[in-house]
C-alpha positions as CSV (number, residue, x, y, z in Angstrom):
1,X,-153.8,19.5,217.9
2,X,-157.2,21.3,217.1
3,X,-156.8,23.9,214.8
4,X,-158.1,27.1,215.8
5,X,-161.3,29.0,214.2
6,X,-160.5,31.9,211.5
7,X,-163.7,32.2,212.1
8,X,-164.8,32.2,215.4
9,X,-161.2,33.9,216.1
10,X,-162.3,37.3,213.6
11,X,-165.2,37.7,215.8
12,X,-163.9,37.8,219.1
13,X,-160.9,40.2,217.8
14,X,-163.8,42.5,216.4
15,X,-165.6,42.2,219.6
16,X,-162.3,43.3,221.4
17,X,-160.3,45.3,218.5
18,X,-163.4,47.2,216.6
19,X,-161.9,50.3,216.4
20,X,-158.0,49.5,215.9
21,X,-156.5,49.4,212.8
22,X,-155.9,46.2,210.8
23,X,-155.5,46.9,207.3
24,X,-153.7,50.3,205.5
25,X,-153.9,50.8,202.2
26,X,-150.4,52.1,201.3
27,X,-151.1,54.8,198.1
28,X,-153.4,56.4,200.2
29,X,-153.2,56.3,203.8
30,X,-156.9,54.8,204.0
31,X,-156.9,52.5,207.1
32,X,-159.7,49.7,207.4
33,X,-160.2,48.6,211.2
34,X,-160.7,45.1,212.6
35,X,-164.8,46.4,212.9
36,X,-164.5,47.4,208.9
37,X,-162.8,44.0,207.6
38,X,-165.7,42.2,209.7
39,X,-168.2,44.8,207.8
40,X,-166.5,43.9,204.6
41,X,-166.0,40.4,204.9
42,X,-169.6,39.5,205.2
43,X,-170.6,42.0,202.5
44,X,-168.0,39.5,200.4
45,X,-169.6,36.8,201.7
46,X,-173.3,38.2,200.5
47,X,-171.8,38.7,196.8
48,X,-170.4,34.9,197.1
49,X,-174.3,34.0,197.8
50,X,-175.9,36.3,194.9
51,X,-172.9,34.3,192.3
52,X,-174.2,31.4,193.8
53,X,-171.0,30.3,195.1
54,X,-171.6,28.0,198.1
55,X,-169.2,26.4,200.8
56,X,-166.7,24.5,199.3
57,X,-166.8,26.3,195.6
58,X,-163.4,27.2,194.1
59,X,-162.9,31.3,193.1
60,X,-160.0,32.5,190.7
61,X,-158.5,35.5,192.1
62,X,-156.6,37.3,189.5
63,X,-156.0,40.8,191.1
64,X,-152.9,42.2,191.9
65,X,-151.5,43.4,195.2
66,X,-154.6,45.1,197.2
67,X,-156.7,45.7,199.5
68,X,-159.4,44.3,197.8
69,X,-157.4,41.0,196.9
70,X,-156.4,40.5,200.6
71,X,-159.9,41.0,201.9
72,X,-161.3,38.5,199.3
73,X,-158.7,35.8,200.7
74,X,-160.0,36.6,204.3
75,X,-163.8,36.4,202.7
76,X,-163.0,33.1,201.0
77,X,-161.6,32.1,204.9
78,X,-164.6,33.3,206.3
79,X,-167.0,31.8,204.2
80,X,-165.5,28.4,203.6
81,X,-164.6,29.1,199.6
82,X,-161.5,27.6,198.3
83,X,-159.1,30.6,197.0
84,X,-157.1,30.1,194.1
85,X,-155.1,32.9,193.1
86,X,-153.2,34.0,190.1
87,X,-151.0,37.1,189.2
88,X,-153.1,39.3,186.6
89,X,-150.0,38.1,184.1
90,X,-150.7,34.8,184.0
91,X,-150.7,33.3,180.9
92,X,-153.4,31.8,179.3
93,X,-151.8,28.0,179.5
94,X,-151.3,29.1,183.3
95,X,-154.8,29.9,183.9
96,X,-156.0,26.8,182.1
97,X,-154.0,24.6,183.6
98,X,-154.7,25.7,187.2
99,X,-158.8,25.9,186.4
100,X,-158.0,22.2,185.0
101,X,-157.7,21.0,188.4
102,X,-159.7,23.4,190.9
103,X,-162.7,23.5,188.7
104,X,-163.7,27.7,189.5
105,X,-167.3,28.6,189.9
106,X,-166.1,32.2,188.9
107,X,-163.1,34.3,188.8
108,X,-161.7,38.3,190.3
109,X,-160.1,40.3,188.1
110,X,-159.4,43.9,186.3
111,X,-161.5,45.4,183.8
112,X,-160.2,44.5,180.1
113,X,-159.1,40.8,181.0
114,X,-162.8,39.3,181.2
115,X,-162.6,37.7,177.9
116,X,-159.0,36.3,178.3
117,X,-159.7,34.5,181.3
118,X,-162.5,33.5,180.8
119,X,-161.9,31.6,177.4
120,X,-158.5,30.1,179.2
121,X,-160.5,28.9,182.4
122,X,-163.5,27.6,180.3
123,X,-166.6,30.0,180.1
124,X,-166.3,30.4,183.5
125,X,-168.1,33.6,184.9
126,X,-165.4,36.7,185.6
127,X,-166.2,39.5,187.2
128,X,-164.2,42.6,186.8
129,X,-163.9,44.9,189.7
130,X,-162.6,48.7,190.5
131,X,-159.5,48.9,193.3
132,X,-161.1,52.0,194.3
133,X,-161.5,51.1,198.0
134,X,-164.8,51.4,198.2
135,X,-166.4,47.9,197.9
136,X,-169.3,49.1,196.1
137,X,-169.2,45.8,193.7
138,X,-169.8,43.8,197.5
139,X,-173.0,45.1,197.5
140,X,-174.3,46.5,200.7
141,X,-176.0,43.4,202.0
142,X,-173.9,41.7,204.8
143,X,-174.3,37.7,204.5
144,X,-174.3,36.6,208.8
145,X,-171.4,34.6,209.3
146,X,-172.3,30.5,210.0
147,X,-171.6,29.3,213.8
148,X,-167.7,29.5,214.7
149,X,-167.3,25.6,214.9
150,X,-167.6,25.8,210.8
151,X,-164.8,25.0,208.6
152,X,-163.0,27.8,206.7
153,X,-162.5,27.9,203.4
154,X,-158.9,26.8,201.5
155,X,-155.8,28.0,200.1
156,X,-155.3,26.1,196.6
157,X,-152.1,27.4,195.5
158,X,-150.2,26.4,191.8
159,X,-147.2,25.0,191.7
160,X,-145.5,22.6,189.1
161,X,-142.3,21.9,191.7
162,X,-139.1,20.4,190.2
163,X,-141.1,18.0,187.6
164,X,-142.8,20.4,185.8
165,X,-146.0,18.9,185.7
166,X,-149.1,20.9,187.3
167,X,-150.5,20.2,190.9
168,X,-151.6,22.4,193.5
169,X,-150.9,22.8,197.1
170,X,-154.3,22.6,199.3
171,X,-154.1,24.2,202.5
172,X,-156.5,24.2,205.2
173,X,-157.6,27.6,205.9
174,X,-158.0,27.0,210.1
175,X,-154.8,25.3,210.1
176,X,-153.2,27.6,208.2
177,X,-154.7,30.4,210.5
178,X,-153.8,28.3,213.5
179,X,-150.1,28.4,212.2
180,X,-150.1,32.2,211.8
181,X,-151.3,32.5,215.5
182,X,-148.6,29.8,216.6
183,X,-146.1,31.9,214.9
184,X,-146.6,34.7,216.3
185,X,-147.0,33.8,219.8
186,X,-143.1,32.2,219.4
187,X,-142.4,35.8,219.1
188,X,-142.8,37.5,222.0
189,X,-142.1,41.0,220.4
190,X,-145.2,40.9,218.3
191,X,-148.3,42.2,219.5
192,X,-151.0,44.8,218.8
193,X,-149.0,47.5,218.3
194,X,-147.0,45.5,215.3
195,X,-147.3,46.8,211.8
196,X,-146.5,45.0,208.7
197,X,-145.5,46.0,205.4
198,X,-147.0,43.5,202.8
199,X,-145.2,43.9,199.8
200,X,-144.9,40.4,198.8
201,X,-147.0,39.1,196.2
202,X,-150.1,37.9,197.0
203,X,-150.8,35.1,193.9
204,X,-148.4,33.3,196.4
205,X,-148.3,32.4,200.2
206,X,-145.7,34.8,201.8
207,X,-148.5,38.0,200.7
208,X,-151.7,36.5,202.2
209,X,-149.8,34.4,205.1
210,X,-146.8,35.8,206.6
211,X,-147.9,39.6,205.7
212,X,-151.6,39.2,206.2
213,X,-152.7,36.3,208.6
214,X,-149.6,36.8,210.6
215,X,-150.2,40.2,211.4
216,X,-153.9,39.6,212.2
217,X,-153.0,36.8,214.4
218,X,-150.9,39.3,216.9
219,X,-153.8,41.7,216.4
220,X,-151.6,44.0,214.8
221,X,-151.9,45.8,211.3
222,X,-150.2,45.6,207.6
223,X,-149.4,47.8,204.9
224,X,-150.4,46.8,201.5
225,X,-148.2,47.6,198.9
226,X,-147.5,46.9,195.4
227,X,-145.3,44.0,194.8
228,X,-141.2,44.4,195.8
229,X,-139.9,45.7,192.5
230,X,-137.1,48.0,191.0
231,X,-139.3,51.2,190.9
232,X,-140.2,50.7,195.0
233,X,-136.8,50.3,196.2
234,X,-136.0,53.9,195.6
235,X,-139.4,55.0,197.5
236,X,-139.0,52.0,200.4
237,X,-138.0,53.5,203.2
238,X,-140.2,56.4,203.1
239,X,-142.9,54.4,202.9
240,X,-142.1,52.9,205.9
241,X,-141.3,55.7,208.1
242,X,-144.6,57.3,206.4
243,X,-147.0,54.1,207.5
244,X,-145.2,53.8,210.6
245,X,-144.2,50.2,210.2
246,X,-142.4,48.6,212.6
247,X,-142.1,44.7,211.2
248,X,-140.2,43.8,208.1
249,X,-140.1,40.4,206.3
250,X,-137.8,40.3,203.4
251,X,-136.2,37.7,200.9
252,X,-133.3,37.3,199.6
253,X,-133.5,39.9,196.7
254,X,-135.0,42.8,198.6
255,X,-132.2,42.6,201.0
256,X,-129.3,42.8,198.7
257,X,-131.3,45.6,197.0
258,X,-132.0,47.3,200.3
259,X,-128.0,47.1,200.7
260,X,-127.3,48.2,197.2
261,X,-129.3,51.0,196.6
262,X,-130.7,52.3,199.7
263,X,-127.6,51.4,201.7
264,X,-125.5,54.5,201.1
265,X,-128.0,56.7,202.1
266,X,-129.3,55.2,204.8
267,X,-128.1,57.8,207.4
268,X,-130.3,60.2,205.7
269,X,-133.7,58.7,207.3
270,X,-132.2,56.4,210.0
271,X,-133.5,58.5,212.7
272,X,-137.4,58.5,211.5
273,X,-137.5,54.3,210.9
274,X,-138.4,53.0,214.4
275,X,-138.5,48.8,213.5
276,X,-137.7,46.2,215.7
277,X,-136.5,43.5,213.7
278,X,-137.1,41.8,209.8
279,X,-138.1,38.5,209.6
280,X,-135.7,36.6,206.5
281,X,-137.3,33.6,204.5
282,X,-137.7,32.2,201.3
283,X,-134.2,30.6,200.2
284,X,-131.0,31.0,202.5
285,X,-128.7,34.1,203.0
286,X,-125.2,34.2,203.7
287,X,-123.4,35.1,207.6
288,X,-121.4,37.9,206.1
289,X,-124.5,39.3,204.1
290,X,-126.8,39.4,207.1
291,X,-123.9,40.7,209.1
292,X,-123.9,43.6,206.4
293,X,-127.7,44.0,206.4
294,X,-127.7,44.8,210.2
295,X,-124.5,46.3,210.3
296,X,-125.7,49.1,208.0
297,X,-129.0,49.0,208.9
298,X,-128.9,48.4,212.6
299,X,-132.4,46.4,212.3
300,X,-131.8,42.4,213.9
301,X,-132.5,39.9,211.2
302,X,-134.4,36.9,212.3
303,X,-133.9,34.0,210.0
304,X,-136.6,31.0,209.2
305,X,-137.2,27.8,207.7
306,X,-140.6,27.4,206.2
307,X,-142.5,25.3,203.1
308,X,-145.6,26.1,201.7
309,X,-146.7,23.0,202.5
310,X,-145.8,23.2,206.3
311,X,-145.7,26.6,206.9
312,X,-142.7,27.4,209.5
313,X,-140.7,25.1,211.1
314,X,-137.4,26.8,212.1
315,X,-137.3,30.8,213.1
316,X,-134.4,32.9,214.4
317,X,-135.5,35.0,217.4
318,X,-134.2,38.0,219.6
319,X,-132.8,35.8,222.0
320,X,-131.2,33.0,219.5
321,X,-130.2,34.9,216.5
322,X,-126.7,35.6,218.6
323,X,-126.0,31.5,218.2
324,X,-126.3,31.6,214.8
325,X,-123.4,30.1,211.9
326,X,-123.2,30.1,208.6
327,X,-126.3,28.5,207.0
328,X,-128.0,28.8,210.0
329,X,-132.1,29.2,210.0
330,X,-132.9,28.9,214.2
331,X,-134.1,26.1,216.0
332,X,-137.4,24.2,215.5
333,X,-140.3,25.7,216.4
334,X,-141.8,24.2,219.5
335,X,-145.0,22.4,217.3
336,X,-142.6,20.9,214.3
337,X,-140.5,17.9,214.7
338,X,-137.4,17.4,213.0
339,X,-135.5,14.4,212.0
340,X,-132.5,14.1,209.8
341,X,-132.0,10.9,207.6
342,X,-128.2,10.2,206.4
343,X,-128.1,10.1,202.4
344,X,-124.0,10.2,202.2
345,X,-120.9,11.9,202.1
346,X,-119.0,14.3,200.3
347,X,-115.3,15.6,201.4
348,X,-116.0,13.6,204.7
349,X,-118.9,15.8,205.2
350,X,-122.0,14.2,206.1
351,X,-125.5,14.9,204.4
352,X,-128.6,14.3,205.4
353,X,-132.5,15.1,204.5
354,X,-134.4,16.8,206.4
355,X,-137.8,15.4,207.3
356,X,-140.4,16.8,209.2
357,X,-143.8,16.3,211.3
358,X,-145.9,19.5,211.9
359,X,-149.8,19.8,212.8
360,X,-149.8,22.7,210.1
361,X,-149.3,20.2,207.3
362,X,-151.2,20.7,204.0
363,X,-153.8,18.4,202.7
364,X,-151.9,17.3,199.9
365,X,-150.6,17.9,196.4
366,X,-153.8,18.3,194.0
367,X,-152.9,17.0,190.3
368,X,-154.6,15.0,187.7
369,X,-154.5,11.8,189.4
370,X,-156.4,13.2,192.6
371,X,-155.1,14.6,195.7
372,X,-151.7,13.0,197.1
373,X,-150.3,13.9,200.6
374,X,-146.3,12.4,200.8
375,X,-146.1,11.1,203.9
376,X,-145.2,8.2,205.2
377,X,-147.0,5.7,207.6
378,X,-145.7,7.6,210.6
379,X,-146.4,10.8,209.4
380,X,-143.3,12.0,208.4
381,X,-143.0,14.3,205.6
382,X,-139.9,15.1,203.5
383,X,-138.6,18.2,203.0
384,X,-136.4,17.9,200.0
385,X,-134.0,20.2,201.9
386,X,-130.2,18.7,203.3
387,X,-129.1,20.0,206.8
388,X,-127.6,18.9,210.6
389,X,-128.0,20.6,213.6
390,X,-125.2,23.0,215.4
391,X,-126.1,24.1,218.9
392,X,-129.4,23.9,218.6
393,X,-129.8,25.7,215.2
394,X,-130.6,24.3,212.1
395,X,-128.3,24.4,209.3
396,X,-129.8,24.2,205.9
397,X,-126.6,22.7,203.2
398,X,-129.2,22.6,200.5
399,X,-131.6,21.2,198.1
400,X,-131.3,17.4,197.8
401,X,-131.1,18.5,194.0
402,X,-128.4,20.6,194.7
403,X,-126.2,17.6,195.5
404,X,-125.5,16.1,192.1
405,X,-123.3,12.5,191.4
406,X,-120.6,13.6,188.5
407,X,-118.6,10.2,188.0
408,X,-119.4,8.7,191.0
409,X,-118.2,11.8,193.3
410,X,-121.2,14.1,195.5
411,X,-120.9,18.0,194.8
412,X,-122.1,20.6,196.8
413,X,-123.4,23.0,194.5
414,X,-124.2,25.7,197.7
415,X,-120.4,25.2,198.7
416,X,-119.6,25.9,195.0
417,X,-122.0,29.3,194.9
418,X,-120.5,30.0,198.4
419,X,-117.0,30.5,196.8
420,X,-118.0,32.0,193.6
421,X,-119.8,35.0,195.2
422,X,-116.4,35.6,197.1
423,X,-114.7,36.3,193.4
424,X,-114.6,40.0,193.4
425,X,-116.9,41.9,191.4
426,X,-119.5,39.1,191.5
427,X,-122.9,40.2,192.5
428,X,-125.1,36.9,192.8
429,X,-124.7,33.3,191.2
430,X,-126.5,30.1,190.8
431,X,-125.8,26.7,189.7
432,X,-127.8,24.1,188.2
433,X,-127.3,20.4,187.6
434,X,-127.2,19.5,183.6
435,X,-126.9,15.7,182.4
436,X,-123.7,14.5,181.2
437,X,-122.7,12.0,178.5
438,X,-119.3,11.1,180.3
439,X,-120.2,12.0,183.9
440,X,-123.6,11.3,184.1
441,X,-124.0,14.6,185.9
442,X,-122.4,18.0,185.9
443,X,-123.3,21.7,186.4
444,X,-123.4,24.8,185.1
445,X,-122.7,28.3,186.9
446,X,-125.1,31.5,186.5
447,X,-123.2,34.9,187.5
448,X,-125.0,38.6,187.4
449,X,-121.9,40.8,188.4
450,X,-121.7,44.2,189.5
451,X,-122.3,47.4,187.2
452,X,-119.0,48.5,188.0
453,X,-117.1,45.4,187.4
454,X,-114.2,45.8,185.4
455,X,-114.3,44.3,181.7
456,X,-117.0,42.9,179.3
457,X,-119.2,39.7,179.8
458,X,-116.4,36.9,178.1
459,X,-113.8,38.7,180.6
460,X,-115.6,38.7,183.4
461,X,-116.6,35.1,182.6
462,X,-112.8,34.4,182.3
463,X,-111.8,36.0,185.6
464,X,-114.7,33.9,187.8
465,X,-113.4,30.7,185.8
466,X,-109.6,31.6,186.8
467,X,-110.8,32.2,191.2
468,X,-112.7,29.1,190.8
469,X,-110.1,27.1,189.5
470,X,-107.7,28.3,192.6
471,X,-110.3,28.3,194.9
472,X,-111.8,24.5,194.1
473,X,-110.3,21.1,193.2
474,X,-110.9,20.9,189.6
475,X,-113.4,17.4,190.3
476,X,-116.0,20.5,191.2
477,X,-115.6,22.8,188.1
478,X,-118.2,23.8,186.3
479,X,-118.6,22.3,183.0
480,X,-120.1,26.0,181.8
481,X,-120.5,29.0,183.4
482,X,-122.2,32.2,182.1
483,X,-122.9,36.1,182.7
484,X,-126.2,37.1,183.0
485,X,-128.3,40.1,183.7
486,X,-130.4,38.9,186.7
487,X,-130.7,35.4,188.2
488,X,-134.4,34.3,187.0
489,X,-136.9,33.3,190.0
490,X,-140.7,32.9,190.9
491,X,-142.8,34.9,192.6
492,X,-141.7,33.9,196.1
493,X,-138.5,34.8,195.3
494,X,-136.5,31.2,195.0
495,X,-133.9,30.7,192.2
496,X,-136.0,29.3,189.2
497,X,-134.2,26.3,188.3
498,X,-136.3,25.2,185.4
499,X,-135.8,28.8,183.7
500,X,-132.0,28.5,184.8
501,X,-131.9,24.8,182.7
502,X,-133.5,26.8,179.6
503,X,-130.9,29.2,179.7
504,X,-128.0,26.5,179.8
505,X,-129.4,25.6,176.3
506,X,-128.9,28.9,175.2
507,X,-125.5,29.8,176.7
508,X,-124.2,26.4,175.4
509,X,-124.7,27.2,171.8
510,X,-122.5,30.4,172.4
């Protein structure tokens, strides 16, 4: 498959789109048109030309959530420079272990955090601009875009996986663009008239791809938002009603958040939000919560299965979201081919990995030994996920790291999560393999419970112990199992399994 021209594709939307809106700044209502981000996108590309940044040069975006930051990805597209972004917070090992490896001509960021990045990333050049909207560090000087049959620029996104060591994920810019378009053409709902709401963060993929290529690709609009937090849930709805959105696309956490807190007042603004349906990704959400989310809510959730690395591969739609079972993420996409490889049994229940072949694959993995693309001679890359298929649909059973070996016996640490939440009281859990001297492997079991649970943390730790231990054969105890405040995760919103093994230290010396 060709991939498609981010490119060549901007200008022919501007041609047909100039006045329509395709970009909203949230705080204050400004809206940029398709014929303004084409305006602003070459004045980008005429400051990449003055900081002598050519096709092919790497830039370190460090701004937060923004109009600006979202228009510099679309520049870097546009242009054919590789983006690398960062959340301002990084740390200084962060930065210099990401520069390490993508070798930045210059960097974005805030005023006051020139000298800290810079010194991390290596005397590299940083440039501090206002997020006042009004471009003025651009310049006015428009740079004319090269013929459409040029390559975009890429994606380089950070990532250390389940090893820990540093690599980065470099996606193609067309193909990623091509993806977004593929996307949304599987959803026939989508369309001009479709308005985000991007408030995931954009130092990762689900910010500047599924809430800002996504939307441009239906020749729709999006919201730009700060990032998903505690202090927005309060003010979310509102802000939706306000901007008009009719397209959501939560995680996990906002949508038990959603439920929590804006859940009992819902009836308040029911009647001014007008959206279709939420789109659901990131890490997988159980029947009976989505059944609660639309119940309440009465907006249809539609369910995917995506990488970074391959962009979407499964999605939920209006017509097939009514097929759906527990574990259940929708059927293949037409483009991505799925096979399932056997790895064994546990309980008589079979498990298998899920491997896949997709024209939107990455490049490859980026790390000090060069860039590494895991696939195998027919093309086939590995997921790392477990699943089978039910009518159609494809059920997701886990990580392959989330089936650990204790004594020579397979646990199912999603079937063990699966029973734990069902303990009352208990808001959210996790569990995470551990080594074992006897067993070889074992795990331990993360619970954040509800403000209003009865009893203080060593009870409450002593009740879930008790339901588990009725619930489950005692092969698949836990070998610990803690209270906590929040489950940790990263940016995307996944559980954080490396922070979840520091904490087991911690707990185990209690």
């Amino acid at each position: 498959m060709t991939p498609r021209s981010f490119r060549g594709d901007l200008i022919s939307r501007v041609a047909a789109s100039a006045d329509s809106a395709a970009v909203i700044d949230a705080a204050t209502g400004t809206v940029f048109t398709w014929a303004q981000l084409d305006t602003l996108t070459r004045r980008i590309g005429g400051w990449f030309e003055r900081n002598r940044f050519a096709a092919g040069d790497t830039l370190l975006s460090m701004l937060p959530n923004s109009v600006e930051a979202l228009f510099v990805f679309f520049a870097c597209m546009r242009h054919g420079i590789r983006c690398a972004p960062l959340p301002p917070s990084a740390t200084a090992r962060e930065i210099e272990r990401l520069s390490r490896l993508v070798s930045p001509r210059g960097a974005l960021a805030l005023a006051g955090s020139e000298t800290r990045i810079a010194e991390a990333a290596g005397g590299i050049a940083v440039h501090a601009i206002p997020l006042d909207l009004s471009f003025g560090w651009a310049g006015p000087d428009e740079r004319d875009p090269p013929p459409a049959s040029s390559r975009s620029g890429h994606l380089l996104i950070a990532t250390s996986g389940s090893t820990g060591e540093p690599k980065v994920m470099v996606i193609d810019g067309d193909r990623l663009w091509s993806a977004a378009c593929a996307f949304a053409g599987a959803h026939r709902f989508l369309g001009a008239d479709s308005r985000f709401y991007d408030i995931m963060p954009m130092s990762y993929l689900g910010g500047l791809f599924n809430l800002g290529l996504i939307p441009l690709a239906c020749g729709g609009s999006t919201v730009v938002s700060s990032t998903f937090s505690g202090s927005t849930i309060l003010r979310f709805w509102h802000e939706v009603a306000r901007h008009r959105v009719n397209v959501l696309w939560l995680v996990p956490t906002m949508l038990r958040a959603l439920v929590q807190v804006t859940g009992p007042r819902w009836e308040t603004v029911a009647a001014s939000i007008k959206v279709t349906a939420s789109f659901l990704g990131t890490a997988p959400v159980g029947l009976a919560e989505k059944e609660t989310f639309e119940r309440i809510f009465g907006i249809p959730l539609l369910e995917n299965f995506a990488l970074s690395e391959t962009t979407f591969l499964t999605s939920e739609t209006l017509d097939t979201r009514g097929r759906r079972t527990e574990g259940s993420v929708g059927p293949p996409l037409a483009w991505a081919e799925v096979r399932l490889v056997p790895v064994g049994e546990s309980d008589g229940k079979g498990f298998n990995r899920i491997q896949v072949r997709t024209p939107f694959l990455f490049d490859g993995y980026l790390g000090s030994d060069g860039l590494r693309l895991p696939v195998d001679p027919d093309g086939w890359f590995d997921t790392g996920d477990l699943g089978h298929l039910d009518l159609g649909q494809l059920v997701l059973d886990g990580r392959v790291r989330d089936v650990i070996k204790k004594g020579g016996l397979l646990i199912h640490l999603p079937e063990v999560e699966l029973v734990a939440r069902q303990c009352p009281g208990v808001a959210e859990v996790a569990a995470v393999d551990i080594p074992h001297a006897f067993y070889g492997e074992d795990y331990a079991l993360f619970a954040v419970f509800a403000l209003d649970a009865p009893g203080n943390d060593a009870e409450r730790t002593d009740r879930l112990r008790s339901y588990l231990n009725d619930a489950l054969v005692n092969t698949k105890w836990p070998a610990q199992i803690a209270c906590i405040s929040e489950i940790p995760r990263t940016p995307s919103g996944k559980v954080s399994r490396p922070k979840l093994r520091e904490l087991v230290a911690v707990t185990g010396r209690k």
